[in-house]
Steps between C-alpha positions, in 0.01 A plus 500: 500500500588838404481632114602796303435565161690779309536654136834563359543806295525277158162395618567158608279360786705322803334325795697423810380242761649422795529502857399852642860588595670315163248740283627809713845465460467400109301859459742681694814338294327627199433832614090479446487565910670644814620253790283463709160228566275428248193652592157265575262437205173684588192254401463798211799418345462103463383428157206246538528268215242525239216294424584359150215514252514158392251292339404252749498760773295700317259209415515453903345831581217362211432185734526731859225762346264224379529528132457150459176396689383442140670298311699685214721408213850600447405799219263624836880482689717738310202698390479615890863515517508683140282758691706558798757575257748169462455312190615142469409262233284174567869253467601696818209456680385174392824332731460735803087442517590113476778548739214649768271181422768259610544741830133448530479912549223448159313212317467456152208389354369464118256689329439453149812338423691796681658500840374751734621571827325547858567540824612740811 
């Protein structure tokens, strides 16, 4: 599937999808390109999507670099991802470190009267 994306002069933002042909013709009818075949897309200029920075991916690189061998308590969870420079507060985390127990990725045991989490 081919794709174009252009900018109008008014600054508006218009993405064309198609078929390689159908996206060829449409840029030619609006004058953005000579007749003519679309050229290949060079590896370079595919966008690879980008890794979102989202909480439970980020507490997934926790569990793959061994942070929790020891067992540690939710404050000890977005104190290390406080430090790598994403702060969420303990109601988002709470659900998504609960969420990982039920996948069985982490276990949650109790330590004086606090959950703590190990694992990975």
């Amino acid at each position: 599937m081919a794709r174009a994306v252009m900018t109008t002069p008014e600054g508006a933002t218009v993405t064309i999808e198609g078929q390689g042909d159908e996206v060829a013709a449409l840029l030619v009818r609006l004058g953005v390109r000579k007749s003519g075949p679309m050229p290949a897309s060079t590896p370079e200029q595919v966008r690879q999507p980008r890794r979102k920075s989202a909480p439970m991916n980020l507490i997934g690189e926790l569990i793959d670099e061994g942070f929790f061998r020891e067992p540690r308590e939710l404050s000890a969870v977005g104190l290390a991802l406080k430090e790598r420079g994403h702060i969420y507060p303990v109601t988002t985390l709470s659900p998504l470190m609960l969420r990982l127990v039920r996948r069985k990725e982490l276990r949650r045991v109790r330590q004086e009267k606090r959950w703590a989490y190990v694992g990975g």
